[in-house]
C-alpha positions as CSV (number, residue, x, y, z in Angstrom):
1,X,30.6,-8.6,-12.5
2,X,27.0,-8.3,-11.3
3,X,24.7,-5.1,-11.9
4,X,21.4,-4.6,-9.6
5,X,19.1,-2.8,-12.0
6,X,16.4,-0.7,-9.6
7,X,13.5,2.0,-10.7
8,X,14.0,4.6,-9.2
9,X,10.9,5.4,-7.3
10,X,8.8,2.8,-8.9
11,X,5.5,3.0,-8.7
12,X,5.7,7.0,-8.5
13,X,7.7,7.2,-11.5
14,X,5.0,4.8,-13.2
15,X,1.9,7.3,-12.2
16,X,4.1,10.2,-14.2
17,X,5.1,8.5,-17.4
18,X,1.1,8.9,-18.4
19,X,0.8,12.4,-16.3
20,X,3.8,14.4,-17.1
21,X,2.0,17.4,-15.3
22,X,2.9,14.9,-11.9
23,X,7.0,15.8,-12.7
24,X,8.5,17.5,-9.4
25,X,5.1,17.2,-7.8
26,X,5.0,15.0,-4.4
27,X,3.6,11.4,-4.9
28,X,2.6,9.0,-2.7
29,X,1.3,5.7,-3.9
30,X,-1.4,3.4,-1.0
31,X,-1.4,0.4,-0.2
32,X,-4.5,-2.4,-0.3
33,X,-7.7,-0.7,0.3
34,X,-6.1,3.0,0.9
35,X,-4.9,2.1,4.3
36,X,-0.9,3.5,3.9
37,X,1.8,5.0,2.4
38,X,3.5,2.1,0.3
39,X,5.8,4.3,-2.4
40,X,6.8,7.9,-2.5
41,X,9.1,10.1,-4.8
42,X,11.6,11.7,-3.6
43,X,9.5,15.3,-3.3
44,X,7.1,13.1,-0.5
45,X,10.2,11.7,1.0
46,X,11.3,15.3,1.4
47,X,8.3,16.3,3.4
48,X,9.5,13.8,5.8
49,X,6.1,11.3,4.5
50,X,7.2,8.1,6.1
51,X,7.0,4.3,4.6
52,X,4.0,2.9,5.8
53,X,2.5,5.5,8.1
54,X,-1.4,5.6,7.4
55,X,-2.8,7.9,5.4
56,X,-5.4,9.2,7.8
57,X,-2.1,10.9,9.7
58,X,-1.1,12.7,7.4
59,X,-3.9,14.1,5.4
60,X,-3.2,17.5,6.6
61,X,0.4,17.6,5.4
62,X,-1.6,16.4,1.7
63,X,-3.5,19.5,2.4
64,X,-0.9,21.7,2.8
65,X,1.9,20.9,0.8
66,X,-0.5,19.7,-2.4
67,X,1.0,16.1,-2.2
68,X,-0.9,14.0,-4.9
69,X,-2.6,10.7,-3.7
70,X,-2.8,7.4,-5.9
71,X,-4.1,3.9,-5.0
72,X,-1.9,1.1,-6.0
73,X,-2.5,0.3,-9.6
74,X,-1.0,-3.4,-9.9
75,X,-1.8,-3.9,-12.9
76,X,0.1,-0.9,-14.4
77,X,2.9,-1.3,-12.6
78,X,3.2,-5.2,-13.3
79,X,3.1,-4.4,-16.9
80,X,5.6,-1.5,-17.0
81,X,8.2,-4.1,-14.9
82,X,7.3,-6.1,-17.8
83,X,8.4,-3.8,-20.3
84,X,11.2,-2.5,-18.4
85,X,12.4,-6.3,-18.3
86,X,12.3,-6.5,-21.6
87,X,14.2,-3.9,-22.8
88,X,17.1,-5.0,-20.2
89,X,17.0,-8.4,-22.3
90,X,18.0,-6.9,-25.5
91,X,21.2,-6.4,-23.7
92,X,22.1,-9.1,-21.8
93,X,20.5,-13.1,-21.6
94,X,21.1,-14.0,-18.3
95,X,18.4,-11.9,-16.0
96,X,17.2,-12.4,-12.1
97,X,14.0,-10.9,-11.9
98,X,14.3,-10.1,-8.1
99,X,11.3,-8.2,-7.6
100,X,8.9,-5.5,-9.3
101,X,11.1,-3.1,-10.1
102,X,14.6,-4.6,-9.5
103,X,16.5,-7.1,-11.4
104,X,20.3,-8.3,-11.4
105,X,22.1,-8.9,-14.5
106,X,25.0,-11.2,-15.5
107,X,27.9,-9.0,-16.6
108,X,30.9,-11.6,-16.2
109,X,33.1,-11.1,-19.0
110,X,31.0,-7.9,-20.7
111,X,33.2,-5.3,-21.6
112,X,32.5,-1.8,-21.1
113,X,30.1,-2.0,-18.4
114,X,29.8,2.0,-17.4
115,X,28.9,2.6,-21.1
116,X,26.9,-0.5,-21.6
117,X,25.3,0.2,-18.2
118,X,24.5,4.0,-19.2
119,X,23.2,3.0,-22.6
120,X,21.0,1.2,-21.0
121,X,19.6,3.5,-18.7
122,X,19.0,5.8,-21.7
123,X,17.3,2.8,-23.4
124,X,14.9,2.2,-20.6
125,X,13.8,5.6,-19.8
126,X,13.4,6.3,-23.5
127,X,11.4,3.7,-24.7
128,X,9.4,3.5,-21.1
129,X,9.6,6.3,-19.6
130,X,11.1,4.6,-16.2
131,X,14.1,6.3,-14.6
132,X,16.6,3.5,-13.4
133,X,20.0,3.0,-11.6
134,X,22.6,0.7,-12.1
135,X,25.0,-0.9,-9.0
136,X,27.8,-2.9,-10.4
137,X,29.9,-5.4,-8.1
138,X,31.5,-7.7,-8.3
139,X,28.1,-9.9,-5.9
140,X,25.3,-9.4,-5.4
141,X,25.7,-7.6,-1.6
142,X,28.0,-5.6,-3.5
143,X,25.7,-4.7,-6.5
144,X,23.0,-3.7,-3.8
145,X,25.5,-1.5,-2.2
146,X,26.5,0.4,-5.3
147,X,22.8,0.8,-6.3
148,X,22.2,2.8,-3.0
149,X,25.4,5.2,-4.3
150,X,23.8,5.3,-7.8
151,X,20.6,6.5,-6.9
152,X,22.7,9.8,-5.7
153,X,24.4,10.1,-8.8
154,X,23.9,12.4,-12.0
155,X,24.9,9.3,-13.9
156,X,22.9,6.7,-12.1
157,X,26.0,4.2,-12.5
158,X,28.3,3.3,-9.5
159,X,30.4,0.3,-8.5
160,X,31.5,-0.8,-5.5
161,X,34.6,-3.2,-5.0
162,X,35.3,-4.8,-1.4
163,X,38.1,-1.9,-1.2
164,X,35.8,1.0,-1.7
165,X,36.2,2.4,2.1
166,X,34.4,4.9,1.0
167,X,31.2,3.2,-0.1
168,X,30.8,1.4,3.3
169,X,32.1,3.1,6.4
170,X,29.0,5.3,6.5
171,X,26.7,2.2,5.4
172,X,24.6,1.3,8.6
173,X,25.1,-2.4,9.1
174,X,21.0,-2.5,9.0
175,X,21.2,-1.2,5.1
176,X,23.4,-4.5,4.4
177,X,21.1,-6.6,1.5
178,X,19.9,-9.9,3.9
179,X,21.1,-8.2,7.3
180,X,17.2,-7.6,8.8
181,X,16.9,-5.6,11.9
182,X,17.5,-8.7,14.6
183,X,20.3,-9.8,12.9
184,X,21.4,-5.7,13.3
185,X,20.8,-5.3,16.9
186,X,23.1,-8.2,17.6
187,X,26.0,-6.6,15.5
188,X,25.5,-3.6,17.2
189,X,25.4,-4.7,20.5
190,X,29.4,-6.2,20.1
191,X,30.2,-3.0,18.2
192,X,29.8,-3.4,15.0
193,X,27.4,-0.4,13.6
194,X,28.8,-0.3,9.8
195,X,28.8,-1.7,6.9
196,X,32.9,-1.7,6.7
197,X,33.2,-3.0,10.3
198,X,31.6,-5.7,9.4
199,X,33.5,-6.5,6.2
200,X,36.7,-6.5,8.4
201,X,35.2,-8.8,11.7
202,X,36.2,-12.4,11.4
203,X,34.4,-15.0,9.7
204,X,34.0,-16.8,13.0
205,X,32.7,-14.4,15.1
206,X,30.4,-13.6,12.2
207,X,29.2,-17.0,12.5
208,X,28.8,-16.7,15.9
209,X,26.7,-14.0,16.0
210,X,24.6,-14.6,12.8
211,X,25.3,-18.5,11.4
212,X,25.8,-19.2,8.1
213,X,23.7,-17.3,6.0
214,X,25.2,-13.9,7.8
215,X,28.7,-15.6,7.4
216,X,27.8,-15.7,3.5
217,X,26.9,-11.9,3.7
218,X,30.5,-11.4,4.9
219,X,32.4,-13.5,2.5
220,X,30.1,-11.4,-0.3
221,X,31.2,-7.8,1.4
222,X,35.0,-9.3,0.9
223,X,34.4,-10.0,-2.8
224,X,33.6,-13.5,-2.8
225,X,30.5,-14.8,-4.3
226,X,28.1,-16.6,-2.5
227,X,25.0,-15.9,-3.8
228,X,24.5,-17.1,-7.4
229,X,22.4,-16.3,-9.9
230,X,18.5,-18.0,-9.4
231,X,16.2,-19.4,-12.0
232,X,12.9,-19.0,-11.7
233,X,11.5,-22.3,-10.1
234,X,7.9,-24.1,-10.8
235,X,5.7,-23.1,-7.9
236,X,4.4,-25.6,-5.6
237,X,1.4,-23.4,-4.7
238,X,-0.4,-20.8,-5.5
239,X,-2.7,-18.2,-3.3
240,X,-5.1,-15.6,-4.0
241,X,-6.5,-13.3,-1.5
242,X,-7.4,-9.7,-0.8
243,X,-9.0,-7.8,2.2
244,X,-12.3,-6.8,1.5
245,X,-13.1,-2.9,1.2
246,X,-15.6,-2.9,3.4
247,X,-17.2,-6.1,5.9
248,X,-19.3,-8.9,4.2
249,X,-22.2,-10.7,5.8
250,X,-23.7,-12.6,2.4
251,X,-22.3,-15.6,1.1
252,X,-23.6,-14.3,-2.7
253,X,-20.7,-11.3,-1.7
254,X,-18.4,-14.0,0.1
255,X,-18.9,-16.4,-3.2
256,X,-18.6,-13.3,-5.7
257,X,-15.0,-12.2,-3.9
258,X,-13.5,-16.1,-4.2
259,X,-14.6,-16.4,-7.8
260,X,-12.4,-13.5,-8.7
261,X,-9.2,-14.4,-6.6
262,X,-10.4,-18.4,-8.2
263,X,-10.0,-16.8,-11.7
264,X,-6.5,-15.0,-11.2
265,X,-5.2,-18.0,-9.3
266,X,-5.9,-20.0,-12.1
267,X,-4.9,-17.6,-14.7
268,X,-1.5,-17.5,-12.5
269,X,-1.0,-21.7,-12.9
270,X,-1.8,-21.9,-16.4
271,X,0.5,-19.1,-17.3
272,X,2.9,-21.1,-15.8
273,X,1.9,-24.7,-17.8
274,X,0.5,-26.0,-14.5
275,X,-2.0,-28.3,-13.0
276,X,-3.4,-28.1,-9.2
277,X,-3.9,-31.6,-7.3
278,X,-5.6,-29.9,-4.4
279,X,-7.0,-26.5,-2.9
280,X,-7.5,-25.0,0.4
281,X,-10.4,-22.3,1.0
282,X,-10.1,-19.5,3.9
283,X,-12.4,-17.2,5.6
284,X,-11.2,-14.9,8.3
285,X,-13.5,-12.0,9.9
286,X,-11.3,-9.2,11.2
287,X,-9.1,-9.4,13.9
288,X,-8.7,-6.0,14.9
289,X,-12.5,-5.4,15.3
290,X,-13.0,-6.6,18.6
291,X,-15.9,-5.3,19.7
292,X,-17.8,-8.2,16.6
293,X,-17.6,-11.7,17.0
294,X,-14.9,-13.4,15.7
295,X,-14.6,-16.7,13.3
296,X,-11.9,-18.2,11.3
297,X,-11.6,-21.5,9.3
298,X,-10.4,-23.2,6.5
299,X,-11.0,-26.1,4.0
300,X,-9.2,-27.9,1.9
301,X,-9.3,-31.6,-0.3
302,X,-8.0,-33.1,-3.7
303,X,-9.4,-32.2,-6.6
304,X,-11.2,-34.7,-8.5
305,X,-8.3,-35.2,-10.8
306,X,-5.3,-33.0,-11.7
307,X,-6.6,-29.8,-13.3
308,X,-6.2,-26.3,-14.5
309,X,-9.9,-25.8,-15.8
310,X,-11.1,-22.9,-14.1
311,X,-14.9,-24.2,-13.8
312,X,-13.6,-27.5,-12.5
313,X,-11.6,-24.9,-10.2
314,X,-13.9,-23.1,-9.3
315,X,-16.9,-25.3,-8.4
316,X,-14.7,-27.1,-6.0
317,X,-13.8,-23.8,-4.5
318,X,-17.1,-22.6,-4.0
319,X,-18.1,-26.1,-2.5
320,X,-15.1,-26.0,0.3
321,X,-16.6,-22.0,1.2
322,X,-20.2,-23.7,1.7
323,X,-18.5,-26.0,3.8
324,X,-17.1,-23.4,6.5
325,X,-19.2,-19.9,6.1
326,X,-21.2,-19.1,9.2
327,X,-24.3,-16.7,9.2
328,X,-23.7,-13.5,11.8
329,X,-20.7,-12.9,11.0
330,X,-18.3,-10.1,9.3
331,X,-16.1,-11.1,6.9
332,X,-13.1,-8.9,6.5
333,X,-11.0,-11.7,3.8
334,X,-11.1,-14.8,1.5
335,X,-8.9,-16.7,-0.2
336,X,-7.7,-19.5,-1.8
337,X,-4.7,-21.7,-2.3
338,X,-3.8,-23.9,-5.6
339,X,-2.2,-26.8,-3.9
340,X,0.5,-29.7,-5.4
341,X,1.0,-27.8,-8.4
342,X,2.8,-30.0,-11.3
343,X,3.8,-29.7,-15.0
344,X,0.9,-29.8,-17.1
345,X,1.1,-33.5,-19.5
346,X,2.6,-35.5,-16.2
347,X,-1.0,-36.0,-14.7
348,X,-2.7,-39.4,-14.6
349,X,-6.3,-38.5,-16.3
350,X,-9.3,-40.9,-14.9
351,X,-10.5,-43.8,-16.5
352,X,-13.3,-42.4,-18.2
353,X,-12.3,-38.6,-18.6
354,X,-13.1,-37.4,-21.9
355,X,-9.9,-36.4,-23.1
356,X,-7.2,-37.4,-26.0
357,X,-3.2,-37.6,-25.4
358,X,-1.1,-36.9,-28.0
359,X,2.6,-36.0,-28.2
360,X,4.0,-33.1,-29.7
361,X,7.8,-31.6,-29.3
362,X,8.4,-34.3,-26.6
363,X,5.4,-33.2,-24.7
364,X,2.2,-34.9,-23.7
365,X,-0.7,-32.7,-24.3
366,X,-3.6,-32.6,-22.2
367,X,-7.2,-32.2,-24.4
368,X,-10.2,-31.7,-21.5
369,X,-13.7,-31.1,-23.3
370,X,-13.1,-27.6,-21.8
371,X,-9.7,-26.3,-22.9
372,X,-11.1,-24.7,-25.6
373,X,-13.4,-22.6,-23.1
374,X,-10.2,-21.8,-21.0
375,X,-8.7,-20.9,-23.9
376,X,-11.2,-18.6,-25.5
377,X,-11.4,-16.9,-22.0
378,X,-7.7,-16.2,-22.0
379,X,-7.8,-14.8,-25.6
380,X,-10.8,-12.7,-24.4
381,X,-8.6,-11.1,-21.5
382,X,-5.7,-10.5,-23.6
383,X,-7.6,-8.2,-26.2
384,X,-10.0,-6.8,-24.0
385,X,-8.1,-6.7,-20.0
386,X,-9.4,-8.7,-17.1
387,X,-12.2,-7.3,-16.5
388,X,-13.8,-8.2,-19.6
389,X,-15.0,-11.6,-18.7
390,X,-15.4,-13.5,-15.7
391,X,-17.1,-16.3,-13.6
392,X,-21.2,-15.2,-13.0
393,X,-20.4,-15.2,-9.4
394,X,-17.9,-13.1,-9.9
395,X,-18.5,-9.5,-11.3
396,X,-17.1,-6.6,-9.8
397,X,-20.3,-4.8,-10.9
398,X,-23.9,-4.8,-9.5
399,X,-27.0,-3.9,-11.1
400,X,-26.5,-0.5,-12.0
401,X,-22.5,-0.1,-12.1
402,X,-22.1,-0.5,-8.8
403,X,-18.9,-2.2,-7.4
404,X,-19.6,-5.4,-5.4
405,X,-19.3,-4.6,-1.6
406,X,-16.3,-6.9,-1.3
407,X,-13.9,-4.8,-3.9
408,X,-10.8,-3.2,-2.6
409,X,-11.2,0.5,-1.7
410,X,-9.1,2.4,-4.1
411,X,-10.7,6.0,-4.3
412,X,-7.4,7.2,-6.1
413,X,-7.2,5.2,-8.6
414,X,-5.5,6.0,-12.1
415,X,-6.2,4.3,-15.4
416,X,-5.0,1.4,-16.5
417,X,-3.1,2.8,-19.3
418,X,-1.3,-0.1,-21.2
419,X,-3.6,-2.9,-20.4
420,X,-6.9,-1.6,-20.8
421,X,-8.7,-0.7,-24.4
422,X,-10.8,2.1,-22.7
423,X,-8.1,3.8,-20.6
424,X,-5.5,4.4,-23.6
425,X,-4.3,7.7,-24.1
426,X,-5.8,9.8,-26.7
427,X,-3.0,11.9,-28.1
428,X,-4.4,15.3,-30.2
């Protein structure tokens, strides 16, 4: 048996565990420089607040109805999946972290499960404060399926077998897990509009229509598991890149921008116990202003030996941007890309490097002159947040508190409760 754990309203749900005063209210959480609707509780779906409509179309419907605003806090919400994840663990070991707020859990030969599944709803909304649902079946389509019925359920627990009739004949084949709209129109257009016509077309004329990964779909509706349980696998690469909150003409603001995205990237690969062999730098300006010129390159080369030191990094980053920036232009984004990412020890070090190998538990550890730099900066961030230390080139802050002109535009921002010394809750 499979559940599919999902928060229920995810990012909304996160804004109210810190403002109860929120509960019942309508939510709607922004995307990436307040552009549109990303995440709404079920009060701002009820107003008929669409996913993804921008927020400049509906400002008077805020107005009116008193719908409250936030920009998307990642960082909160990463941490609360965290801690969400973690209580799931202290009931079960094998966990597929699917995305932010869902995960699918192992349940083969757990007895139980509607208990086990509602003590651990309890568990997860007491000790976080994060309504979930629980879909059992007995794959992974299935589990999807039963999450969907779940969601409408005092309980918050359902299961859906390949017989439940009832769970699919009202499922629109487009609300099928890994069925995406293209894949829908063709099932419509030879009839087939739900989720149990589908389940009861042939195998063949599903392959027809939709190959084999549709074909596996169908053998999952029918019971049979196709879709096994993923580790998490090493990243090749790894990119960093935002849109900036308003245009950029200055390199200094350019450089400032890929410093940042340079230090999370980073932070990102040696989380993981990585090293990067290359890295690609891009600069776009934006495409939908057409009335300004436009320009877009990129540049990318090896790094001068296999490395997860942020200055080496870094440098090398800011040398590729040099490279390709153009004066009279606006820059709208900036990134950049760790490339030929490998396990950290398996790297051949230059002659001359100044480093020392030794072996511990089976491992060759790598000693740079700097590790204990990049390791002092990562203890720094841990205690104090992100924010509390960074590249020169890379502050968020001008002279006189002002953000840097490239930051993302988030005017509705809330605190960053549980990773941020400052924004903790003062309880009198």
């Amino acid at each position: 048996m499979i559940a599919l754990v999902d928060c229920n309203n995810f990012y909304a749900s996160c804004e109210r565990v810190f403002s109860p005063k929120l509960d019942r209210i309508p939510i709607v959480v922004l995307s990436n420089n307040d552009g549109c609707v990303v995440a709404r509780s079920n009060e701002a779906k009820a107003l008929g607040i669409a996913m993804g409509v921008p927020l400049f179309k509906i400002k008077a419907l805020i107005k009116e109805e008193g719908v409250r605003v936030f920009s998307s806090n990642y960082e909160l919400y990463g941490d609360m999946s965290s801690r969400v994840v973690s209580v799931l663990r202290r009931f079960v070991p094998e966990i597929e972290i699917y995305s932010i707020d869902e995960s699918f859990i192992n349940f083969d030969g757990v007895p139980n499960l509607n208990e086990l599944s509602s003590e651990m709803r309890s568990t997860v909304k007491k000790w976080t404060g994060i309504p979930v649902s629980v879909g059992l079946g007995d794959t992974k389509t299935l589990a999807k399926i039963a999450n969907h019925k779940a969601k409408k359920k005092p309980s918050g627990v359902h299961r859906t077998s390949a017989d439940s009739i009832e769970d699919l004949e009202h499922l629109p084949v487009d609300e099928i897990w890994g069925i995406g709209a293209k894949l829908a129109r063709r099932l419509r257009s030879i009839g087939i509009t739900t989720a149990l016509q589908f389940k009861n077309t042939s195998a063949a004329l599903v392959r027809k229509v939709g190959g084999v990964v549709m074909e596996r779909t169908h053998q999952e509706l029918n019971g049979f598991r196709c879709f096994e349980f993923e580790q998490p696998q090493p990243r090749q690469n790894i990119c960093c890149s935002r849109s900036f909150g308003r245009r950029v003409e200055k390199l200094q603001d350019v450089e400032s921008a890929l410093s940042s995205y340079v230090s999370k990237a980073v932070r990102k690969m040696r989380a993981e116990g990585s090293v990067a062999n290359g890295i690609q730098v891009f600069l776009n300006t934006d495409r939908f202003n057409t009335s300004s010129p436009q320009y877009n390159n990129s540049s990318s080369g090896r790094l001068p030996y296999p490395s997860s030191d942020l200055l080496t990094v870094a440098n090398e980053a800011n040398r590729h941007l040099k490279r390709i920036f153009r004066k009279g232009y606006s820059y709208k984004k900036v990134g950049v890309l760790l490339l030929g990412l490998a396990p950290e020890g398996q790297q051949q070090l230059p002659l001359f490097a100044n480093s020392i190998g030794r072996k511990k538990n089976g491992r060759i550890q790598i000693k740079v002159r700097r590790e204990r730099l990049n390791e002092a900066i990562e203890e720094i961030i841990s205690k104090l947040g992100k924010e509390a230390i960074s590249l020169g080139r890379a502050s968020l802050k001008r002279n006189g508190g002002h953000r840097a002109p490239w930051s993302l535009k988030s005017e509705n921002l809330s605190p960053k409760y549980t990773t941020r010394w400052e924004d903790l809750l003062i309880v009198k």
